[in-house]
C-alpha positions as CSV (number, residue, x, y, z in Angstrom):
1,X,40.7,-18.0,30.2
2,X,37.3,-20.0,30.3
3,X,34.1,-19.0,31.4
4,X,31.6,-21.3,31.6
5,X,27.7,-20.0,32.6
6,X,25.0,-22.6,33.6
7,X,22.1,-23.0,35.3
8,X,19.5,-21.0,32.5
9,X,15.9,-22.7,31.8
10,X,12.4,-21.7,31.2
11,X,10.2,-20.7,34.2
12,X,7.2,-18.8,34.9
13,X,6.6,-14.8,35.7
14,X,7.5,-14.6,39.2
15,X,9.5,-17.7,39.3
16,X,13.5,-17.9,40.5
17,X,16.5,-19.1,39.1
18,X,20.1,-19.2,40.0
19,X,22.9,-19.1,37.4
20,X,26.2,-20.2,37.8
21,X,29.6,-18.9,36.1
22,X,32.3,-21.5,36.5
23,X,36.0,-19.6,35.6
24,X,39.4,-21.2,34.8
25,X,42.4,-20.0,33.6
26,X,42.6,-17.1,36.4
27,X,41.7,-16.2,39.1
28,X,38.7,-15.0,40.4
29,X,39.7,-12.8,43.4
30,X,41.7,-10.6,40.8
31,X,39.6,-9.0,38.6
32,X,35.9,-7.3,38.5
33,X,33.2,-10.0,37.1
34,X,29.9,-9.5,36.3
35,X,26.6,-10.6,34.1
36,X,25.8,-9.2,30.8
37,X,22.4,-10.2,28.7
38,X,21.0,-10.0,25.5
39,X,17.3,-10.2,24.7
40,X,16.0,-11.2,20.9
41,X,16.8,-8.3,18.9
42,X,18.1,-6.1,21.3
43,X,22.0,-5.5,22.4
44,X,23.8,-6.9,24.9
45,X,23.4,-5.2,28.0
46,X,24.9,-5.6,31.5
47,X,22.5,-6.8,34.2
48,X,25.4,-6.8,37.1
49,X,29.1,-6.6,38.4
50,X,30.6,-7.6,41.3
51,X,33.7,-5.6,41.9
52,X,37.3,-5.9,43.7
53,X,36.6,-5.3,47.4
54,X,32.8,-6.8,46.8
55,X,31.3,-4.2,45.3
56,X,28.3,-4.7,43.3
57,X,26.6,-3.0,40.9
58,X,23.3,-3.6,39.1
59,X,21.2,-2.4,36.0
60,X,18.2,0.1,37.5
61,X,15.6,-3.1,35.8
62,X,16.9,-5.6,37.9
63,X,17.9,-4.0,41.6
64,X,16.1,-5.7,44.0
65,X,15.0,-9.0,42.2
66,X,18.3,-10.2,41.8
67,X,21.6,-10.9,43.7
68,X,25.6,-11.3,42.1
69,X,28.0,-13.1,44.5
70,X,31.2,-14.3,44.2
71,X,33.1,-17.6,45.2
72,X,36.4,-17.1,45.5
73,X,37.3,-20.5,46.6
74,X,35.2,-22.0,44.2
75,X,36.5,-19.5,41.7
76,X,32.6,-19.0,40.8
77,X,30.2,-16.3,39.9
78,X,26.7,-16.6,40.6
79,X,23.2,-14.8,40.0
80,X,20.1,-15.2,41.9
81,X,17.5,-13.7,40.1
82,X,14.1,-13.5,41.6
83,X,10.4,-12.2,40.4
84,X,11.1,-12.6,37.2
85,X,9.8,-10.9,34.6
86,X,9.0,-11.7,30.5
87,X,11.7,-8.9,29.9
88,X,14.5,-10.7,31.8
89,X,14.1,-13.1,28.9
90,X,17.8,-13.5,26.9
91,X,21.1,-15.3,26.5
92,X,23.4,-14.4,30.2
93,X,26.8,-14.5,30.1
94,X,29.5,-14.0,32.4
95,X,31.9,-11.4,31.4
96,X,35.8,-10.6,32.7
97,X,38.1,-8.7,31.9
98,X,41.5,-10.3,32.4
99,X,45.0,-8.4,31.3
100,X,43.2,-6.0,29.9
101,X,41.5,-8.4,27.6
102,X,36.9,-9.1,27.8
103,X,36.1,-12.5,28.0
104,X,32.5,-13.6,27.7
105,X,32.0,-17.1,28.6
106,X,29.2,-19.4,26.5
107,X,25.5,-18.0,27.4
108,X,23.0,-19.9,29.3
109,X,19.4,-19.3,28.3
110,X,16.7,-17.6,30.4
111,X,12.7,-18.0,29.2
112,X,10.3,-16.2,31.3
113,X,7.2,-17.1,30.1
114,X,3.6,-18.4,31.1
């Protein structure tokens, strides 16, 4: 099981970015996915889930600015995140849990700063 998050950068308050989360190893379609983050100092925390029967879920800070889908074709998991905010700043990661077992892919980093 691999997951593989891209697509992190720096950009301005306000600004938008779209992360990726490529899987391998299994299947999409078959388990709940979602994105965690963790902001300097802080603990990792989960910013949204995207359930079986596309369900999602997000954290209260972030409901409205930004968007989980799923690409089951693709086998991909990705986040729009919009208005950002100095406080979205962290490490994202994709997270799964497959057989019972978490797997956090590599982080991509998100800087929100002017």
């Amino acid at each position: 099981v691999q997951l593989q998050a891209s697509g992190g950068g720096l950009v301005q308050p306000g600004g938008s970015l779209r992360l990726s989360c490529a899987a391998s190893g299994f299947s999409l379609d078959a388990y709940d996915i979602g994105w965690f983050r963790q902001a300097p100092g802080k603990e990792r925390e989960v910013v949204a889930i995207s359930t079986l029967g596309d369900f999602t879920n997000y954290a209260a800070s972030v409901k409205g600015r930004f968007t989980i889908s799923r690409d089951n074709d693709k086998n991909t998991l990705d986040l729009q995140m919009n208005d950002l905010k100095p406080e979205d700043t962290g490490i994202y990661y994709c997270m799964s849990t497959v057989e019972g077992t978490p797997y956090f892919g590599q982080g991509t980093l998100v800087t929100v700063s002017s």
